[in-house]
DSSP file (Angstrom, degrees, kcal/mol; ACC not computed):
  #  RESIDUE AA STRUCTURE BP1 BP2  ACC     N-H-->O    O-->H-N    N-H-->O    O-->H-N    TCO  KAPPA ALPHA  PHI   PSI    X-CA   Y-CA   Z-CA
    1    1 A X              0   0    0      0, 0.0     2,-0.2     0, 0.0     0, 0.0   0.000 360.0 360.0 360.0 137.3  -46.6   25.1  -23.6
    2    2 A X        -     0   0    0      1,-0.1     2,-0.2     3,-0.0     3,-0.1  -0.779 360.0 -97.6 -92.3 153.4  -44.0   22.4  -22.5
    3    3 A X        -     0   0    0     -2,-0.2     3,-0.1     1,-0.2    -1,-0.1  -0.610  33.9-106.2-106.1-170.7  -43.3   20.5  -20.2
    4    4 A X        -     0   0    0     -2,-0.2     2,-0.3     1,-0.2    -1,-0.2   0.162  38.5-116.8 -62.0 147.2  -40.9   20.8  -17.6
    5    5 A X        -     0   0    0     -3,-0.1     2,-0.3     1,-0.0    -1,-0.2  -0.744  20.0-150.1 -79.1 137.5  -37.8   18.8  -17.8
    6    6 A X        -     0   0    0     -2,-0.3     3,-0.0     1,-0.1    -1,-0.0  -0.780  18.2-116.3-126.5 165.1  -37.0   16.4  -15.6
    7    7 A X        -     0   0    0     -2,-0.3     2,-0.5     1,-0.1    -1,-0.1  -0.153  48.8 -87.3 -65.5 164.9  -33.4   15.4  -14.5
    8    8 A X        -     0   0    0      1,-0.1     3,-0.1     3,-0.0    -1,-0.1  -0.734  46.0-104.8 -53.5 120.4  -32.4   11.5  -15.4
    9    9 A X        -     0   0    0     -2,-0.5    -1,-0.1     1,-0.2     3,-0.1  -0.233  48.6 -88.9 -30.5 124.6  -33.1    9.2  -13.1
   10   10 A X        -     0   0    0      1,-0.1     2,-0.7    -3,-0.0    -1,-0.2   0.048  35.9-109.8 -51.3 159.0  -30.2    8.0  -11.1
   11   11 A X        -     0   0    0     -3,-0.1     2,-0.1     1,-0.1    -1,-0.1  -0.794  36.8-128.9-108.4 111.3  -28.0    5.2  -12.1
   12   12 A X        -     0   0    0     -2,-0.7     2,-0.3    -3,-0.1    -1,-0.1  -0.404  38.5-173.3 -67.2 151.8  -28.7    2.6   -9.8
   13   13 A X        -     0   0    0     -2,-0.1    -3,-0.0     2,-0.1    -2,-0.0  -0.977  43.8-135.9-150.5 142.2  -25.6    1.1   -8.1
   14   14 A X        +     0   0    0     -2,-0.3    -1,-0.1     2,-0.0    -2,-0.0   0.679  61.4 128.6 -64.2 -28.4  -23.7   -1.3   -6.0
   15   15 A X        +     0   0    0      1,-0.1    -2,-0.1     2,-0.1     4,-0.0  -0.018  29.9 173.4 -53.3 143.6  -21.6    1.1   -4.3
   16   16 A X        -     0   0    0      0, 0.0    -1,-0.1     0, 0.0    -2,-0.0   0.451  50.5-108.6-130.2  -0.9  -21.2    1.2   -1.1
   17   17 A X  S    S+     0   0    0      1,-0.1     2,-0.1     0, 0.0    -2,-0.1   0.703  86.8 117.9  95.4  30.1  -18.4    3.9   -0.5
   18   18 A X        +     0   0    0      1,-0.1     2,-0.9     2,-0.0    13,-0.1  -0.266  41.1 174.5-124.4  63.3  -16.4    1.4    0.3
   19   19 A X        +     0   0    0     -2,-0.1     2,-0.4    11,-0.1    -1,-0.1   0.025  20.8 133.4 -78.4  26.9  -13.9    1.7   -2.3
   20   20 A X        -     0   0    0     -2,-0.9     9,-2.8     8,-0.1     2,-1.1  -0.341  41.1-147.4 -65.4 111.7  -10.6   -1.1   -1.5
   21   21 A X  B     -A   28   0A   0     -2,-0.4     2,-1.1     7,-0.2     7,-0.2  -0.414  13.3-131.3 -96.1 131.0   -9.5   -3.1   -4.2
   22   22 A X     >  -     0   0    0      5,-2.2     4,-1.4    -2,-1.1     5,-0.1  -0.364   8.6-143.5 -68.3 118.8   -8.3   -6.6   -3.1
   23   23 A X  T  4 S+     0   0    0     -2,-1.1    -1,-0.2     1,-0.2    -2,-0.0   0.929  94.7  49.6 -44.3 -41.4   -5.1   -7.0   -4.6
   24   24 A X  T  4 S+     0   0    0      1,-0.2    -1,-0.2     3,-0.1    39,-0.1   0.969 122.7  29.8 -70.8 -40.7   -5.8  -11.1   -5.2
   25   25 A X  T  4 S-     0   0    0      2,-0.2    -1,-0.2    37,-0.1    -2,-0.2   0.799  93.5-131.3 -81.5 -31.4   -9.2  -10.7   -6.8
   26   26 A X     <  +     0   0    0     -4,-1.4     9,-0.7     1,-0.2     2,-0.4   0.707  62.6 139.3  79.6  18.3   -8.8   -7.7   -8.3
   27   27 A X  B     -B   34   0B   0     35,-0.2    -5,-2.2     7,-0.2     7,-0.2  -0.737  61.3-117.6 -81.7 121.3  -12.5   -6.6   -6.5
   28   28 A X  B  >  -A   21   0A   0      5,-3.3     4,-1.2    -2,-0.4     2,-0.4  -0.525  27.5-141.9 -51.0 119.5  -13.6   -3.8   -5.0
   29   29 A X  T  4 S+     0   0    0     -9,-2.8    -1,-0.1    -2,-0.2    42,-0.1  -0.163  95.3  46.8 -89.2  61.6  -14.4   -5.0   -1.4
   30   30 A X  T  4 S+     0   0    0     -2,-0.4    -1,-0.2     3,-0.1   -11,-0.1   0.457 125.3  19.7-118.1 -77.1  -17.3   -3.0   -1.1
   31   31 A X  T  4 S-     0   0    0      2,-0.2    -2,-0.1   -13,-0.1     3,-0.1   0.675  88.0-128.6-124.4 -45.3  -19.2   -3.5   -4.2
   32   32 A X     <  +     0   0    0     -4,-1.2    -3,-0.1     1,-0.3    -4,-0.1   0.244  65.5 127.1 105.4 -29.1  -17.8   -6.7   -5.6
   33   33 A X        -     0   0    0     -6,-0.2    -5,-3.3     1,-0.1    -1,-0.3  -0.325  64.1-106.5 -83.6 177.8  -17.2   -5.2   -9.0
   34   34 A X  B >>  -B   27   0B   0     -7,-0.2     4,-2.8    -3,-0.1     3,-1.9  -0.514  32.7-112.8 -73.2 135.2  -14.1   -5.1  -11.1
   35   35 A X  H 3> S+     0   0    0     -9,-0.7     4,-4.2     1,-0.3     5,-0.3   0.947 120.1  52.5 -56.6 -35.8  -12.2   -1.6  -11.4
   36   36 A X  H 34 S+     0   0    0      1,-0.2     4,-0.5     2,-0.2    -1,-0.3   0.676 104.9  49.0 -59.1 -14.2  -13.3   -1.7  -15.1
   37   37 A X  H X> S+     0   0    0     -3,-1.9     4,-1.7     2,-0.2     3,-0.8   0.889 112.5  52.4 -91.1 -72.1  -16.8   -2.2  -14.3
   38   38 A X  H 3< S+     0   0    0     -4,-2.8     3,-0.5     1,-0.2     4,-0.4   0.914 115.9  40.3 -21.9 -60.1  -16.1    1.1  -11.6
   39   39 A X  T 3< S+     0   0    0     -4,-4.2     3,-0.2     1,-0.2    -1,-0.2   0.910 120.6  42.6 -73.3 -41.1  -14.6    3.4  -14.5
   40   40 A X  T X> S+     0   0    0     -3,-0.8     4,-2.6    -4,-0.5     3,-1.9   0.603  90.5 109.8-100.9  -7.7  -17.4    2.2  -17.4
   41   41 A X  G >< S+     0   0    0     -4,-1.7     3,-0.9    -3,-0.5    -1,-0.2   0.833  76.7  34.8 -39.4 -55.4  -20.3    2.4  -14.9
   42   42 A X  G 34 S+     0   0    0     -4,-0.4    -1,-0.2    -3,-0.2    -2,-0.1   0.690 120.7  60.8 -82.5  -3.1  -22.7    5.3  -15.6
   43   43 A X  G <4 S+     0   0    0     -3,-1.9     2,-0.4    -4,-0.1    -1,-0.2   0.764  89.2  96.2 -57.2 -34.2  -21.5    4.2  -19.8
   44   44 A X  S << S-     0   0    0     -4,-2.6     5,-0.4    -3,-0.9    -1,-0.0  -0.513  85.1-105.7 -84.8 117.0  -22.9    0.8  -19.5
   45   45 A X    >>  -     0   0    0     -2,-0.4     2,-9.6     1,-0.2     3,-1.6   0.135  22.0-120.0   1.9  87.2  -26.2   -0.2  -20.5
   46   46 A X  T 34 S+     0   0    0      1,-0.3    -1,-0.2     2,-0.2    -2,-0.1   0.431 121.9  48.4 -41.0  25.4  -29.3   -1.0  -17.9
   47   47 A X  T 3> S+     0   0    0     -2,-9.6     4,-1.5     3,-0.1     5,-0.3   0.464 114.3  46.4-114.5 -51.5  -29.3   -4.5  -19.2
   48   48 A X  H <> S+     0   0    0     -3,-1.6     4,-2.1     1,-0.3    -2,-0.2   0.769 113.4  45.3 -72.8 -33.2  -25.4   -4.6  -18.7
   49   49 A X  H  X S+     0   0    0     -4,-0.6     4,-2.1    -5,-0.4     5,-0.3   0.897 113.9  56.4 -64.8 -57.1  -25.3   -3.0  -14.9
   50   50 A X  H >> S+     0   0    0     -5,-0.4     3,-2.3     1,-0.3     4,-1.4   0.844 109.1  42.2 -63.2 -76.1  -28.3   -5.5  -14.3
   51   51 A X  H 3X S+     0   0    0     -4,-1.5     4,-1.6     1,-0.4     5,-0.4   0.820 115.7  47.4 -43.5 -68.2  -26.2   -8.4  -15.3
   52   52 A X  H >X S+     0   0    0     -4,-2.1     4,-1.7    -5,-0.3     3,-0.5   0.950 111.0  53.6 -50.1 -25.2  -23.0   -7.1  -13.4
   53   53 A X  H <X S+     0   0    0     -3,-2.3     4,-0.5    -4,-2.1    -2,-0.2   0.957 111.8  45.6 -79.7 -31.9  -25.4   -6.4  -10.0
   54   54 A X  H 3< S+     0   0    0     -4,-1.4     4,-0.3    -3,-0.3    -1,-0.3   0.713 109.3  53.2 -90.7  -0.1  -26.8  -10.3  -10.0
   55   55 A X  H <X S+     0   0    0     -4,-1.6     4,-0.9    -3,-0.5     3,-0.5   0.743  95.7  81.5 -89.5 -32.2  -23.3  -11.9  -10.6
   56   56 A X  H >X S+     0   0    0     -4,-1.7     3,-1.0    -5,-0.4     4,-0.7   0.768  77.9  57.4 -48.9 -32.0  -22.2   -9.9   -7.5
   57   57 A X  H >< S+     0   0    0     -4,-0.5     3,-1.4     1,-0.2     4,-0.5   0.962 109.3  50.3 -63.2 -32.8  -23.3  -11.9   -4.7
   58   58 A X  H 34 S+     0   0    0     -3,-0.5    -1,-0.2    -4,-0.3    -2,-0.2   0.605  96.6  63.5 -64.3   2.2  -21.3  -14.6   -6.1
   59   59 A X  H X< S+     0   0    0     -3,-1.0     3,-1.9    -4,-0.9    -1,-0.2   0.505  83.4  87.7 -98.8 -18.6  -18.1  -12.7   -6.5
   60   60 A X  T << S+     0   0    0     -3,-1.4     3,-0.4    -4,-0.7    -2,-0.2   0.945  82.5  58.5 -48.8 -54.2  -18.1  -12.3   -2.4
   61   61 A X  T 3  S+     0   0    0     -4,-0.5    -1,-0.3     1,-0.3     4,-0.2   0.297  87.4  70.2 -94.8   6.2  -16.3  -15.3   -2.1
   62   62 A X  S <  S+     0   0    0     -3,-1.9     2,-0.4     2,-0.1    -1,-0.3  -0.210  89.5  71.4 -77.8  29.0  -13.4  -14.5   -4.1
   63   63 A X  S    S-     0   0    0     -3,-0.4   -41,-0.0   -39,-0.1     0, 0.0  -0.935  99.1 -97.4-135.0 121.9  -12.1  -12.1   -1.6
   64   64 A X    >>  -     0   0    0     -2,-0.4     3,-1.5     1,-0.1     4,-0.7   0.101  22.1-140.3 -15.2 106.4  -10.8  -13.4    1.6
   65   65 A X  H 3> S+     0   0    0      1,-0.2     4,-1.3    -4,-0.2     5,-0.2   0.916 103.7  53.8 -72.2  -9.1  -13.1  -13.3    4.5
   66   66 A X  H 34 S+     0   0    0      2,-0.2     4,-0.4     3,-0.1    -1,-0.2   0.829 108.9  48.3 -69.8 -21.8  -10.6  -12.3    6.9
   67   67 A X  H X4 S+     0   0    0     -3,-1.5     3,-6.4     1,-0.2     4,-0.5   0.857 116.8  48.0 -78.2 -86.7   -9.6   -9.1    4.6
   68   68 A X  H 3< S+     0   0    0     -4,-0.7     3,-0.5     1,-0.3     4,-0.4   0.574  95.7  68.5 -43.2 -12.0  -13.8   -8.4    4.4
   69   69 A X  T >< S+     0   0    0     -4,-1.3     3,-0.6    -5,-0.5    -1,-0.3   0.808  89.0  72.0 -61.4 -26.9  -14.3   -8.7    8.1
   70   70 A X  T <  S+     0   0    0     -3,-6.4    -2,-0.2    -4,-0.4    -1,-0.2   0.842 103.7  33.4 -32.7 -48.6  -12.3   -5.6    7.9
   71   71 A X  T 3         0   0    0     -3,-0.5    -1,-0.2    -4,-0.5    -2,-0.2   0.425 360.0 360.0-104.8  -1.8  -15.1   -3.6    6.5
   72   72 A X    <         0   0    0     -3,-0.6    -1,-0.2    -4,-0.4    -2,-0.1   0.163 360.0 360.0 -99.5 360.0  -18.2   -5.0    8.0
């Protein structure tokens, strides 16, 4: 007998449903990522999503904090 199949484990992610892309940065102000990084997520590698998730706090501060006070 086998066994049971189990679904995939979910693709951890940054999202936060807060999907506005800042025109200057080009950044979701939500998530921090790049739209291309949005579109290739659930393609991209767990080594390559890790990499994008620890550059994100640092991406915060390419967005205007008066635009992100918006959303907070």
């Amino acid at each position: 007998m086998s066994e049971p199949r189990r679904p995939p484990a979910p693709v951890k992610t940054p999202c936060i449903k807060v999907c506005v892309v800042d025109g200057e940065s080009g950044l979701c102000m939500g998530c921090y990522r790049q739209l291309h990084e949005v579109a290739a997520w659930a393609k991209l590698s767990e080594e390559e999503r890790e990499r994008i998730m620890a550059e994100l706090p640092s991406r915060k501060s390419r967005i205007r904090p008066e635009k992100l006070a918006m959303f907070r």
